[in-house]
N, C-alpha and C positions, 0 to 999 in steps of 0.2 A: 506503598501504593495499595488499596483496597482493591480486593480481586475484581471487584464490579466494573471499576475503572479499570482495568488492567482488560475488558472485556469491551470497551468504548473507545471513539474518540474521546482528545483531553476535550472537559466539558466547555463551553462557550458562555458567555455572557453578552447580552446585546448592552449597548452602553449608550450612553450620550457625552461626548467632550462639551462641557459649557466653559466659557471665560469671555469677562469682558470684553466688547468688541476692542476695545485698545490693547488688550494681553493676547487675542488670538493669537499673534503670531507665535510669541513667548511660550503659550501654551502648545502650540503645533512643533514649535523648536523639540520643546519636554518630552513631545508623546515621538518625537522621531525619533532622536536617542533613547527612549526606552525601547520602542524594537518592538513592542506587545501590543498594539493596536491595528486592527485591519479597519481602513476608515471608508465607509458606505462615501461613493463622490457620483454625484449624480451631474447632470450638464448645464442645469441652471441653478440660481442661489438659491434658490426654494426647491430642493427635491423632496421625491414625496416619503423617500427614507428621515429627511431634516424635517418635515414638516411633521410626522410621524412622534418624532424623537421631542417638537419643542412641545404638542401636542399632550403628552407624557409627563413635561416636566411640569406644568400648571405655571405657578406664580413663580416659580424657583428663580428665576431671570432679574426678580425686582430684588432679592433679596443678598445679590451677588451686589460690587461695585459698578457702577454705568460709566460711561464711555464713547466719543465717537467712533464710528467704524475707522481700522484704518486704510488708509489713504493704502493704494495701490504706484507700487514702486514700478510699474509700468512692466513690460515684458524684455525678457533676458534677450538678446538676439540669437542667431543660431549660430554655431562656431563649420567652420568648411570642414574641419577635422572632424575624430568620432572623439568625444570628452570622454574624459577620464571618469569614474564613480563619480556621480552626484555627491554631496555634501551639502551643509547649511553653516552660515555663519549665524553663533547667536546672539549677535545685533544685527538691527538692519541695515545692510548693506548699500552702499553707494554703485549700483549697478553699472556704472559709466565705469569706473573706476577698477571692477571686477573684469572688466571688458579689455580695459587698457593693459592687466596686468596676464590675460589670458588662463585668469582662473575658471573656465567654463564647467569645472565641477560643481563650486557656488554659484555659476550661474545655471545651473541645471537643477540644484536644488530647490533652490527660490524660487525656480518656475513652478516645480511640485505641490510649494508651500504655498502658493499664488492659485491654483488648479482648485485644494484643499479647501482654502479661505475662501475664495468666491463659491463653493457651492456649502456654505455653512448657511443654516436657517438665522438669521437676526430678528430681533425686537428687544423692543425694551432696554437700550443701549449694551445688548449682551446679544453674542451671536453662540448656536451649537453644531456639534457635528456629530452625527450618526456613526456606530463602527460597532466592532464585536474584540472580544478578549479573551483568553481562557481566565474564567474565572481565579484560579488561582492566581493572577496575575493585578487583583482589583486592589486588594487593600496598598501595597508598594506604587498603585499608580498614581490611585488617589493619593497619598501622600507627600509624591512627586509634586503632583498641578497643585496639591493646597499650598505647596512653597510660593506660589505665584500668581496664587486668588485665583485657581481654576478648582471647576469641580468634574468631580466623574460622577456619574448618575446611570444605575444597574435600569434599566427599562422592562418593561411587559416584554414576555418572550414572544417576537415574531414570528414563531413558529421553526422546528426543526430543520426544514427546508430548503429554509434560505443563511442558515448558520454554515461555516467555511469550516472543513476538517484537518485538523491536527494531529497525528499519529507521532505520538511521544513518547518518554521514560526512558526507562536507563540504558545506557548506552547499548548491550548488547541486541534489547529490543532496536533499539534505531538501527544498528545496522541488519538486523532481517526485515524492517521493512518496506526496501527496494521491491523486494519478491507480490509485495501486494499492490507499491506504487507504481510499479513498469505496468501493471495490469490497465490501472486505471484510479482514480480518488475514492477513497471509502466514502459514500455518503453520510453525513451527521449524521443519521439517524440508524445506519446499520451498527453491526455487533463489527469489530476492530477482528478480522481472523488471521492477525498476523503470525500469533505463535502455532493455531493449526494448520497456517500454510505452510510454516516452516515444518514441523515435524511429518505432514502428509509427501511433502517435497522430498526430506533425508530418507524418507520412509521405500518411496519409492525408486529414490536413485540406489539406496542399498542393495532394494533386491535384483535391479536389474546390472549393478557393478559388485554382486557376491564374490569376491575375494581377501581374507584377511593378510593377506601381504598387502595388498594393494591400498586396502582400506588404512591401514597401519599410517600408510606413505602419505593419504591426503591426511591424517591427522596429524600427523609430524608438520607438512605441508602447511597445515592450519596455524598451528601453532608461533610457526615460525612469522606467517604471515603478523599473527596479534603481535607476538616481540617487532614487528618492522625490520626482517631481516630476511633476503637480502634490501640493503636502501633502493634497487631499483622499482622494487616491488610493495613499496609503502603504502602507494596510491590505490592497490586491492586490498589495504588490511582492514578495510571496514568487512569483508568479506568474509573473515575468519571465521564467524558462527557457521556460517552454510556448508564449508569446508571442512571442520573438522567436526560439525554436525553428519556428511555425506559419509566421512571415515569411518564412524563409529557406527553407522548403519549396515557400510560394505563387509565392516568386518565383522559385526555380528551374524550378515547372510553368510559369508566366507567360512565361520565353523558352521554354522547349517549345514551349507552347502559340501563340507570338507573341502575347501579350497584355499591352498594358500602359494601363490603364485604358480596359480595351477593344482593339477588333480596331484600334490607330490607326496601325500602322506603324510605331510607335517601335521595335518591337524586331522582328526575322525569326523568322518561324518557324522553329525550329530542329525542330521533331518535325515535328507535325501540328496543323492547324488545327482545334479540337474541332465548329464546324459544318458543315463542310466533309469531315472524315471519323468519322461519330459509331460504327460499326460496329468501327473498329480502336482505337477509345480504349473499347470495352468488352469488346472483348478483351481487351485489357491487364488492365481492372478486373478480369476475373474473374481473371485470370493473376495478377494482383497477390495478390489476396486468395487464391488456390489457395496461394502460396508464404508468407502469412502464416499461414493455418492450418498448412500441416505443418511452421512452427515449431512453431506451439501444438503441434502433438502433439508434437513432437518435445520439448521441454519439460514437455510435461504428462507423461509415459515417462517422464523422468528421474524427475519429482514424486510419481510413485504408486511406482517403486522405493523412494525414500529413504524412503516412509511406508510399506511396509506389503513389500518386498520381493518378488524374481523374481514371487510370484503375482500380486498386486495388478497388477505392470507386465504382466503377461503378459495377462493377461484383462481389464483395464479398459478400456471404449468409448473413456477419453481414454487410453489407453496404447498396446501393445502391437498388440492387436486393434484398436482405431482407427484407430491408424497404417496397417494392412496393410489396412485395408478403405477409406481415403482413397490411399494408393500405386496400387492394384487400380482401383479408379476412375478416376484419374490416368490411369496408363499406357490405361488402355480409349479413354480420351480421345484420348491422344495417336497411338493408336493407328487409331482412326478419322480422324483429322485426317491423317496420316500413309498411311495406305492402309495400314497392317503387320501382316498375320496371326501373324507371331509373338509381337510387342509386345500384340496384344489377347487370346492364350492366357495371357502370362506375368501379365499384369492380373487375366483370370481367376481364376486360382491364385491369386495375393495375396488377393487380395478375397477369394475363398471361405475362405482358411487364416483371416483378420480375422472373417470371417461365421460360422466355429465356433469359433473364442474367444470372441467374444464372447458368442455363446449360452452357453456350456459355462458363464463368468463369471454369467451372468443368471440362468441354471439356478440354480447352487449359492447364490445370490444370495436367491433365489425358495424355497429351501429344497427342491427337486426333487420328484418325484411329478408326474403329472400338472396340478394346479393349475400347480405351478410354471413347467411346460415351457411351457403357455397363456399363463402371466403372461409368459415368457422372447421367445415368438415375438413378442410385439405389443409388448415393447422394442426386440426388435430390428427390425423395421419399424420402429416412432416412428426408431430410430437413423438407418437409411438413409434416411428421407425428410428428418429431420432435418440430414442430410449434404449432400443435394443442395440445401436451402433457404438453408443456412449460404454455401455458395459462390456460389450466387444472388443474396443478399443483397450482395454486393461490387459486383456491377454501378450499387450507387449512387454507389460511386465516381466512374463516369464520368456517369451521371444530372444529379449535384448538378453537375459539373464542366461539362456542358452547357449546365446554367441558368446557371450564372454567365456562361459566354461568350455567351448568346444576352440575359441583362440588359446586359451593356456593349456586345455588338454593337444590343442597339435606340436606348441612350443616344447612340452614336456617330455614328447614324446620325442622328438627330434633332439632334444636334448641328448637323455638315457640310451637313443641310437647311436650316436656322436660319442657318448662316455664308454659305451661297452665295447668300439673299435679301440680303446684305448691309445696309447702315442700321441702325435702332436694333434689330433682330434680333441681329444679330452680340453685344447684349449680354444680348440673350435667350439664345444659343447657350449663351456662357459660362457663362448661372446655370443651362441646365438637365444643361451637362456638369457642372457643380460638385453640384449637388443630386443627381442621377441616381449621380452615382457615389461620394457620398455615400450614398442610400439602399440601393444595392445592396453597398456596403462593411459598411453596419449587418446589413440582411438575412442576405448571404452568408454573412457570419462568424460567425454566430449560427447558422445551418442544418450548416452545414460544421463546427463545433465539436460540435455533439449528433450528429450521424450517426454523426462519428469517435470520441465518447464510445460509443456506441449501438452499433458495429462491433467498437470494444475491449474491454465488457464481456459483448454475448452471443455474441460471436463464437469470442472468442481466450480470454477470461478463462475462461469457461465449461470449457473445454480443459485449463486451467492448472491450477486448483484445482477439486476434486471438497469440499473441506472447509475448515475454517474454523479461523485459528489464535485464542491470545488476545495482544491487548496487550499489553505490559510496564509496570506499571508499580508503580512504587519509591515507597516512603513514603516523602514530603519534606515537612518541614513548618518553619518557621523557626524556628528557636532564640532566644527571650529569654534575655540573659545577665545583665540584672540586673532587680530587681523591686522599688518600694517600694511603702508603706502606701498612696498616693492609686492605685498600678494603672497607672504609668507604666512604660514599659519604657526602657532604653537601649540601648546598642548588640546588633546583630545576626550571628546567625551564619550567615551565607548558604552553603548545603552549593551544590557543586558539582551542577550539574544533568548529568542521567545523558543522555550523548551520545546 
């Protein structure tokens, strides 16, 4: 996959389904089993997506075979029960007969295919249907519907907009995608940040669960999860990147930190000791999470360009003005830290250039006049104090990362107290290391997992996306390929499922 792509949703194509009005159906059977069409269905037969679409094709309709529309097989009745999966038979169906046999799966399909068919644009003894596709998905389509004198027809792009998102590739990416979709839908048109969600997420759960025992145990953990072992636990193995992602972070902080199930010597401190120096390990935190936000902006700027261009990027709190009113800040800091009158004039300037964008944004936002300007100032105060609480809130970085070293340093200790009464202690010792860092492995990684969810969602994500895309998704439905009197079915036409 080209890294560009690997930085998007999979790309879309808007389409047109055209086929004979006597083959729609044949055709709509085709594109259900394939699984790869999201098809535009508007409430009457002339929607303004179909009319759009036949608008597009010009003469193409004369040039296909003609046909009367077909005849409407009337409406499926409703079953008292809840039906099984929808399905389609691909002939048409005797719907009495569907009824009598209590196949209300095919009769729930039919309906769909009946929903579909009546809001297709017709003329010309050819009717179309408006939808979208990852384009990777066009040339196998088309040569699907050409088996059946249908065609597919790529359209003028209606804009990013209104295109449906796909978050795809290779397996390991699909299972860290949760992390982005439990947020919310990547709109088309933003940057795809699933892999710096993930590594911002391990990143952070590391430092605040710094143990290399511990971290050891969820990568084992992980591991086991990918093998599908134990069988109870098969159902989280889509999980396994995030977990033994988490491991190899904890135990990286873990020799940082010199911790490995607890302060016990096994490993040197390679950084700093977290109780020992707690002042420089939230420095860090805040420095950490300082350089995880002006990703976010720095990402969220690209994001409002591609949606809404130079203005949106230029005036948006997560864009442009954001950016220079979090730099401007930044530099003030550094500047103070630093002793530099220069460094805290040029900060100055950024910030205040940030501090009238983003008004000037608010303003026009607010509809201007004075209400507006009212409404403009008290966003943009909520913004600033909002900015300084955002970078605040990292300090639990090193908080949560605290507690953990100061749970295995009491366990430790009560340990080597336990050991050095020697006699039947000593096997006291052992049960209450084994228990002790048992409960703080349960605890830890439970607090350290929500924080880090907690950090990525209002922190960074917030920054990212201002709005909200929609799903993609492609009417699939299973194809019956043969059907008799008793409402048996036999073989199946399993469409390719949409990557």
């Amino acid at each position: 996959m080209p890294w560009r792509d690997a930085l998007a949703p999979v790309r879309m194509t808007s389409i047109a389904l055209v086929a004979p009005a006597r083959s729609l159906r044949e055709m709509l059977v085709a594109v259900a089993a394939a699984a790869a069409v999201e098809i535009d269905q508007s409430g009457s037969g002339q929607g303004a997506d179909g009319e759009a679409a036949w608008r597009q094709l010009g003469q193409l309709p004369d040039r296909l075979p003609g046909g009367s529309p077909a005849s409407s097989a009337g409406s499926a009745p409703s079953a008292a029960a809840e039906p099984p999966p929808p399905a389609l038979s691909a002939t048409p169906p005797d719907l009495d007969a569907l009824l009598r046999a209590g196949r209300y799966d095919l009769l729930a399909g039919e309906a769909q295919l009946q929903a579909f068919a009546s809001s297709a644009a017709r003329g010309s003894g050819a009717a179309a249907l408006a939808g979208w596709i990852p384009s990777d998905r066009v040339p196998s389509l088309t040569a699907e519907l050409a088996e059946v004198g249908c065609a597919v027809v790529p359209l003028a792009r209606r804009g990013s907009a209104n295109a449906p998102t796909l978050l795809a590739g290779r397996p390991t990416r699909r299972a860290v995608t949760p992390l982005v979709s439990t947020y919310g839908t990547v709109p088309y048109a933003d940057i795809d940040p699933t892999w710096a969600a993930w590594a911002s997420y391990v990143l952070m759960f590391g430092m605040m669960f710094g143990d290399a025992g511990h971290g050891l145990l969820l990568v084992a953990a992980g591991l086991c999860l990918r093998a599908g072992w134990p069988r109870w636990a098969r159902r989280f193995s889509a999980a396994w990147p995030f977990v033994v992602g988490a491991g190899l972070a904890a135990a990286a902080f873990g020799l940082l930190y010199g911790e490995f199930f607890g302060p016990t010597g096994v490993v040197p401190v390679l950084w700093l000791a977290p109780l020992a120096r707690p002042l420089p390990l939230l420095a860090v935190a805040i420095g950490a999470g300082a350089v995880l936000l002006a990703c976010a902006y720095a990402l969220g700027t690209v994001n409002r360009w591609r949606e809404g261009g130079w203005r949106l990027a230029l005036y948006a709190p997560s864009g442009i003005a954001g950016s220079a009113l979090f730099l401007g800040a930044a530099l003030a800091a550094g500047a103070w830290y630093l002793r530099s009158a220069a460094l805290l004039a040029g900060g100055a300037i950024i910030a205040t250039v940030g501090l009238v964008l983003a008004l000037a944004g608010f303003v026009a936002e607010a509809g201007g006049g004075g209400t507006g300007v009212a409404q403009a100032t008290i966003e943009l105060f909520d913004t600033i104090v909002r900015l300084g609480s955002n970078v605040v809130s990292f300090a639990r970085l090193a908080a949560f990362g605290l507690t953990h070293a100061a749970i295995g340093w009491i366990v430790w200790e009560g340990t080597r107290a336990l050991w050095t009464r020697g006699g039947p202690l000593i096997a006291a010792a052992i049960v209450l290391f084994i228990v002790g860092n048992a409960l703080a492995f349960a605890l830890e990684a439970l607090v350290a997992a929500i924080q880090a969810l907690r950090l990525e969602y209002y922190e960074l994500f917030s920054r990212v996306f201002v709005t909200q895309g929609r799903p993609f998704r492609p009417w699939a439905l299973r194809v019956v390929t043969q059907e008799d009197g008793s409402g048996t079915t036999g073989p199946l036409i399993s469409g390719e499922k949409a990557a």
